[in-house]
C-alpha positions as a LaTeX table, in Angstrom:
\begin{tabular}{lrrr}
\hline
Residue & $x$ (\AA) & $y$ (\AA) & $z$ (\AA) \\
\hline
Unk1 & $-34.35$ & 151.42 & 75.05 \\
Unk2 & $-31.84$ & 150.18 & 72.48 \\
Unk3 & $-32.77$ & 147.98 & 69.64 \\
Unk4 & $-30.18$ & 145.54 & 69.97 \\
Unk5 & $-29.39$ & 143.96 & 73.37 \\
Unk6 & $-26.29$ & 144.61 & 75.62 \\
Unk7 & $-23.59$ & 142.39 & 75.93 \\
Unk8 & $-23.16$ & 141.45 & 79.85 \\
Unk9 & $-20.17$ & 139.35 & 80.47 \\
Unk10 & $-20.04$ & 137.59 & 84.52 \\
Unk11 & $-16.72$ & 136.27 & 85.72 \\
Unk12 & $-17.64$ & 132.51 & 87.04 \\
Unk13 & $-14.60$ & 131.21 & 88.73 \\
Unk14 & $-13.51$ & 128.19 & 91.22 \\
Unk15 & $-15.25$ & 129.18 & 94.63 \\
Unk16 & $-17.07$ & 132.13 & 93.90 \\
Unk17 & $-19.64$ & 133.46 & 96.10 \\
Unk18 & $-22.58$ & 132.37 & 94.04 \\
Unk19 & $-25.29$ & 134.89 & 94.95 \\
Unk20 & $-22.75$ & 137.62 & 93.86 \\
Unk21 & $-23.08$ & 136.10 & 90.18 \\
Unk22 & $-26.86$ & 134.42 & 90.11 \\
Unk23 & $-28.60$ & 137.85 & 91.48 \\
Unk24 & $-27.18$ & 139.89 & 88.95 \\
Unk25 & $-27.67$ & 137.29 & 86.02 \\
Unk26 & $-31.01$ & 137.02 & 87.13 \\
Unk27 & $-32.08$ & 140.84 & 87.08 \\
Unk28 & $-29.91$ & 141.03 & 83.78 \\
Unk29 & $-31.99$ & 138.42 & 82.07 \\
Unk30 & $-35.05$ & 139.30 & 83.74 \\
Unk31 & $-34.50$ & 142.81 & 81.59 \\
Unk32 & $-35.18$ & 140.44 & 77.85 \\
Unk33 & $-32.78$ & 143.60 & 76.82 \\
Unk34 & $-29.23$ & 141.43 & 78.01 \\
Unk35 & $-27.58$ & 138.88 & 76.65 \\
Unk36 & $-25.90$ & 137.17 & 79.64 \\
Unk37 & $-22.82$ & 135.14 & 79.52 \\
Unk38 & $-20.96$ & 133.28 & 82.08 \\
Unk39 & $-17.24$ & 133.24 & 81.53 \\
Unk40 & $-14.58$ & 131.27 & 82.45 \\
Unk41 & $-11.03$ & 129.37 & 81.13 \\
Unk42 & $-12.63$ & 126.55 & 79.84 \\
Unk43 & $-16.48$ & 125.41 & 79.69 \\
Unk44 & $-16.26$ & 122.23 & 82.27 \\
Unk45 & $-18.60$ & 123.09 & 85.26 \\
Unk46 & $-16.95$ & 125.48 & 87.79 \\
Unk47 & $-17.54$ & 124.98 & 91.67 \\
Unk48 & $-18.44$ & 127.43 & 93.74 \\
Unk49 & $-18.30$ & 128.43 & 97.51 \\
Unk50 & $-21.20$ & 126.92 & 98.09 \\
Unk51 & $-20.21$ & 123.56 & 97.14 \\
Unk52 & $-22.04$ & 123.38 & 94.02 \\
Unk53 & $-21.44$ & 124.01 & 90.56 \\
Unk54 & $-22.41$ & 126.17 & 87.73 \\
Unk55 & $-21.68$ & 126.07 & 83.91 \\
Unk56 & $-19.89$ & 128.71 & 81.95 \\
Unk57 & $-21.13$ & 129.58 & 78.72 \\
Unk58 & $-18.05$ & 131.14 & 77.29 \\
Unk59 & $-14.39$ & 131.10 & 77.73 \\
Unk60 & $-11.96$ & 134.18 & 77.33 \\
Unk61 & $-11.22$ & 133.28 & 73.52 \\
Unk62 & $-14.99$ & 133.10 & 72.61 \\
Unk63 & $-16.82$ & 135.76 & 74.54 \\
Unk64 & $-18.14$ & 139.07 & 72.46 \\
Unk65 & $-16.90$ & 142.29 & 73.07 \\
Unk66 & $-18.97$ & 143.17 & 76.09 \\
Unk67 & $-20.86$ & 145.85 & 77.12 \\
Unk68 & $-21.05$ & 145.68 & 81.00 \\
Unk69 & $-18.19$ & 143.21 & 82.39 \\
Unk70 & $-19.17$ & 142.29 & 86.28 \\
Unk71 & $-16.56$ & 140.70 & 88.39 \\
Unk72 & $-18.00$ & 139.04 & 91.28 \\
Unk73 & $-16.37$ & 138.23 & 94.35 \\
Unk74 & $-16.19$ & 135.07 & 96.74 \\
Unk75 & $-12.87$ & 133.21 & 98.39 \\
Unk76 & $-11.70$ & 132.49 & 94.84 \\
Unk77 & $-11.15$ & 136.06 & 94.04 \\
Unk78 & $-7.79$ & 135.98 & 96.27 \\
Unk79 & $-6.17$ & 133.64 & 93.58 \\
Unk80 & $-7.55$ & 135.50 & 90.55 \\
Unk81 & $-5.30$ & 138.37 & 91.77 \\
Unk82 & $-2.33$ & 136.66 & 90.90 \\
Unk83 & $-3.81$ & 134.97 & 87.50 \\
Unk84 & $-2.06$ & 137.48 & 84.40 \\
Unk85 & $-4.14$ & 135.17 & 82.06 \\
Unk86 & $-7.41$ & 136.62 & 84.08 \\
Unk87 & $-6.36$ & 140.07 & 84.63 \\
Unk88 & $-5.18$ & 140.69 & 81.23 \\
Unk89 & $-8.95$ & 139.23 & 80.10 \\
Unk90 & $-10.62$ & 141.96 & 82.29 \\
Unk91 & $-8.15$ & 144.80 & 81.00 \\
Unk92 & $-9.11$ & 143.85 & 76.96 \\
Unk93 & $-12.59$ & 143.83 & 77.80 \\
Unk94 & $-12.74$ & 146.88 & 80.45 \\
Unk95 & $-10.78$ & 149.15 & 77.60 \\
Unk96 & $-14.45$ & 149.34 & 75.30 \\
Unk97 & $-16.72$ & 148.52 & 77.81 \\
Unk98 & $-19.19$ & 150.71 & 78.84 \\
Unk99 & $-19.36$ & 150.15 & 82.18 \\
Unk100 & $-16.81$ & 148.20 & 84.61 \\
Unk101 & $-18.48$ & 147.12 & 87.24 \\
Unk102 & $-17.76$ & 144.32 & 90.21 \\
Unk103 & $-19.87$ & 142.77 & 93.32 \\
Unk104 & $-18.29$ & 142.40 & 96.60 \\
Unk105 & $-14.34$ & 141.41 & 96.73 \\
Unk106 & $-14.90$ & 141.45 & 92.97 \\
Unk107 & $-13.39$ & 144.98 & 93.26 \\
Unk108 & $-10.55$ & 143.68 & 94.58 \\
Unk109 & $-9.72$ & 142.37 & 91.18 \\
Unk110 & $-10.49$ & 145.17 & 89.72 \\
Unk111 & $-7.80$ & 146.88 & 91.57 \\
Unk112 & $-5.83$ & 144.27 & 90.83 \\
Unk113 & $-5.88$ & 144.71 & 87.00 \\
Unk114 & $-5.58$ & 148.72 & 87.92 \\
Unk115 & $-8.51$ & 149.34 & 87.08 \\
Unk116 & $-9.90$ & 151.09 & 89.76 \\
Unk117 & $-7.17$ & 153.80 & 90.59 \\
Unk118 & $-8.51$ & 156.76 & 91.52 \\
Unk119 & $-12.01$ & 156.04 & 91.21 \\
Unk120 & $-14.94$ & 155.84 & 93.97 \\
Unk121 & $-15.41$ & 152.21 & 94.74 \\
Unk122 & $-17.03$ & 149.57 & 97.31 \\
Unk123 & $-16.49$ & 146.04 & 98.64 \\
Unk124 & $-17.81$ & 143.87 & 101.30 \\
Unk125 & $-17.07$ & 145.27 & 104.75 \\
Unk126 & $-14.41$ & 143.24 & 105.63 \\
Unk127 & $-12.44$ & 144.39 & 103.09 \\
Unk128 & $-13.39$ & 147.63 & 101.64 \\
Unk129 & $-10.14$ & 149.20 & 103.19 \\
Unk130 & $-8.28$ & 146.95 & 101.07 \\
Unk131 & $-9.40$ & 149.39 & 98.14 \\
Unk132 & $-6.93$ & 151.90 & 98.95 \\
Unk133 & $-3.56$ & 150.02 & 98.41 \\
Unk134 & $-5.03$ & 150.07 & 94.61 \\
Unk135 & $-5.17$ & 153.73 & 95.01 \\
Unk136 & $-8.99$ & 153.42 & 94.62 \\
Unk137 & $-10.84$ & 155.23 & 97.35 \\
Unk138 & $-13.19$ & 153.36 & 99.35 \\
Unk139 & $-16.85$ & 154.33 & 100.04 \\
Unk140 & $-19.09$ & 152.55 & 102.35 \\
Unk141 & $-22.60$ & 152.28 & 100.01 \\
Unk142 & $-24.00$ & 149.75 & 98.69 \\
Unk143 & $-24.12$ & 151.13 & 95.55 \\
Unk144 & $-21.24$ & 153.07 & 94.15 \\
Unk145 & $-21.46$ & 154.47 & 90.84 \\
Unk146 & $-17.97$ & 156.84 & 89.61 \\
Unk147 & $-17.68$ & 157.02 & 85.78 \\
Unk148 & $-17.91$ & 154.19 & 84.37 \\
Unk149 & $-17.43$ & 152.13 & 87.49 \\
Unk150 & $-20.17$ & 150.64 & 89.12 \\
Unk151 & $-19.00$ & 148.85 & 92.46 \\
Unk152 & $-21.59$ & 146.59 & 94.82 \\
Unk153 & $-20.78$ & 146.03 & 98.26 \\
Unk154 & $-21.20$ & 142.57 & 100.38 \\
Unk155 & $-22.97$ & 139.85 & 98.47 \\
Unk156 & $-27.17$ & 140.52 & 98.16 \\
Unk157 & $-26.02$ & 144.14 & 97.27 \\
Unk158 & $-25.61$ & 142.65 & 93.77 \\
Unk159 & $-29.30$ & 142.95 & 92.98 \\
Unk160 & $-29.81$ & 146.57 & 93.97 \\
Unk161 & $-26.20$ & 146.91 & 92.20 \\
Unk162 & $-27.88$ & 145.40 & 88.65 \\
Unk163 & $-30.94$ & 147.25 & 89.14 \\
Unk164 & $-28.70$ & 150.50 & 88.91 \\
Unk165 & $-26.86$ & 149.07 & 86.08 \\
Unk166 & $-30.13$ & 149.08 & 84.60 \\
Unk167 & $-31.02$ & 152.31 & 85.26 \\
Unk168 & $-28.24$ & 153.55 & 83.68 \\
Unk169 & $-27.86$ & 151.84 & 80.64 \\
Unk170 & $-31.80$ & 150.77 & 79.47 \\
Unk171 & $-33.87$ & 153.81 & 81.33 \\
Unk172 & $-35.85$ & 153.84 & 84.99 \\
Unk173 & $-39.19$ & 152.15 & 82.79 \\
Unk174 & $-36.72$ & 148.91 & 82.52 \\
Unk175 & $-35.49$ & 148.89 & 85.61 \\
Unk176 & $-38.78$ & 148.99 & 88.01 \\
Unk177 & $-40.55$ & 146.67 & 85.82 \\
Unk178 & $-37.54$ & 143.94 & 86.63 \\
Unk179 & $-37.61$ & 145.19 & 90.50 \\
Unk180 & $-41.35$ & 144.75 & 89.97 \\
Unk181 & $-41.12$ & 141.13 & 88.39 \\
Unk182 & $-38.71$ & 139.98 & 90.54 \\
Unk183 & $-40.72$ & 141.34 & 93.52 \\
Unk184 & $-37.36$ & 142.92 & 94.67 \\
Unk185 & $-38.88$ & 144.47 & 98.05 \\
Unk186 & $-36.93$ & 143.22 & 100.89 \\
Unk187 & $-37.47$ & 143.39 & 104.24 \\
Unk188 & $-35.51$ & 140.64 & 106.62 \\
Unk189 & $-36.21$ & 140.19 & 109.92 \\
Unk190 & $-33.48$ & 142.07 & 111.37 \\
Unk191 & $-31.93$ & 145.75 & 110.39 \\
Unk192 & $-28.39$ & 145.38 & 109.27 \\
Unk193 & $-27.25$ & 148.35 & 111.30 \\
Unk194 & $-28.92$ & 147.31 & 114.31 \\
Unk195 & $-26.95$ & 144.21 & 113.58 \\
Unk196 & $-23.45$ & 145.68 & 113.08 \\
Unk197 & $-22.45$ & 146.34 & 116.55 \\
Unk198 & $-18.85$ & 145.94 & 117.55 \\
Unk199 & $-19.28$ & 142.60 & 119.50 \\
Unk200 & $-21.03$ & 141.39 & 116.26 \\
Unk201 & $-18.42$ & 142.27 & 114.08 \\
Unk202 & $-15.71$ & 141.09 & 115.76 \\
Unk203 & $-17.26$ & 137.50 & 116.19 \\
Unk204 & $-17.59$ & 137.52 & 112.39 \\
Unk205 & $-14.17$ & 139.28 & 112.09 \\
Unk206 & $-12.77$ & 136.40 & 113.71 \\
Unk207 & $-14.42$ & 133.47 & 112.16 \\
Unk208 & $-13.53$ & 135.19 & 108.86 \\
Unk209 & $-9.92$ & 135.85 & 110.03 \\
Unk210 & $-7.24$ & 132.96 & 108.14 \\
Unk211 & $-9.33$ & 133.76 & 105.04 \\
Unk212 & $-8.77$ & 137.84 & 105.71 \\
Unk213 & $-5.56$ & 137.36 & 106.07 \\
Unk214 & $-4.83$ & 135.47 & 102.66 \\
Unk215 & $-6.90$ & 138.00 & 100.96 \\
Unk216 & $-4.35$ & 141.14 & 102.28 \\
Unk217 & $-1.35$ & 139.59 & 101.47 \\
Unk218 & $-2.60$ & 138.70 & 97.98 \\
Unk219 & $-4.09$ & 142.50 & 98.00 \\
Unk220 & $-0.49$ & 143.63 & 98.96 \\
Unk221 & 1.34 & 141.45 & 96.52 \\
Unk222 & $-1.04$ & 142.66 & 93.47 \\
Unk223 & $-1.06$ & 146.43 & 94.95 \\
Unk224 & 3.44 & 145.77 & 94.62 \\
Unk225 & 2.86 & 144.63 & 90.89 \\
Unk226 & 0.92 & 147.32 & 89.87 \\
Unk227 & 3.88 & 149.79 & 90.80 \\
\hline
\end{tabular}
């Protein structure tokens, strides 16, 4: 374990899925070997999907250089494509990081800022083939680990994603005594792949569609910049 704790910087951002941020922060701090901060623009309270709002504790001009940045994902993610002020935030801190590492669509930025090109990488299933027009090459896990890339796929995968982050960085000890506080042992009523049939997934594909569709063109207008 190292003496001095590791810097582990969140993106919070308008309408981000919140589970993709609070299940990481929570393993994180459930380590007592991270110092998590929350980081946004500005420190007002920043709504997220969910309707509800959480508070930064940093902005871009005052957060530490930073071990492990994590870039969650959520509907807001499609603007944050387009934000320089953003991108250029992830690049500084990605250049000394030791790991870069996103949950769900959150990798979508990280293609965004091209910082994902030719590297292993996952995203929620609706749009882990958007990976490729960043020239990152999409893996269906819910874990992926290439370098120092870390990628978690759809939304709850963010715990098992921090536990590996863990793993890595603090040692195996660490990591099962936080899966052990947390009681992270889960077992839902249903088994995802008996639940991803086609009908299934087209019902959702279509509910989900107007947002999709913002989210490829954004992915094909970043993808453009990058060239």
């Amino acid at each position: 374990m190292t003496s001095k704790n590791l810097q582990i910087g969140i993106l919070l951002f308008p309408e981000v899925t919140q589970l993709d941020l609070t299940g990481p922060a929570e393993v994180f701090s459930a380590s007592q070997c991270c110092d998590v901060h929350l980081i946004w623009k500005a420190l007002d309270p920043v709504m997220t999907g969910s309707g509800w709002s959480i508070n930064p504790t940093h902005t871009f001009h005052t957060t530490p250089a930073l071990d492990v940045i994590c870039v969650p994902g959520g509907t807001g993610q499609i603007e944050l494509m387009d934000d320089d002020e953003t991108l250029n935030f992830i690049r500084e801190q990605a250049a000394h990081a030791l790991l870069v590492t996103s949950v769900c669509t959150g990798s979508l930025i990280l293609g965004a800022a091209g910082l994902l090109t030719g590297y292993q990488a996952t995203s929620h299933w609706m749009s882990l083939d958007q990976l490729e027009l960043f020239g990152a090459i999409p893996v269906k896990e819910r874990v992926v680990h290439d370098r120092n890339r870390i990628t978690g796929a759809g939304v709850s995968s963010g715990i098992d994603f921090a536990l590996y982050v863990l793993k890595d960085l603090l040692g195996d000890d660490i990591a099962q005594e936080v899966q052990l506080g947390i009681e992270y042992d889960p077992a839902p009523p249903f088994s995802f792949s008996k639940l991803a049939v086609p009908s299934r997934l087209d019902k959702l594909a279509q509910r989900a569609q107007q947002r999709q569709t913002r989210r490829l063109r954004a992915t094909r207008k970043a993808a453009e910049r990058l060239k």
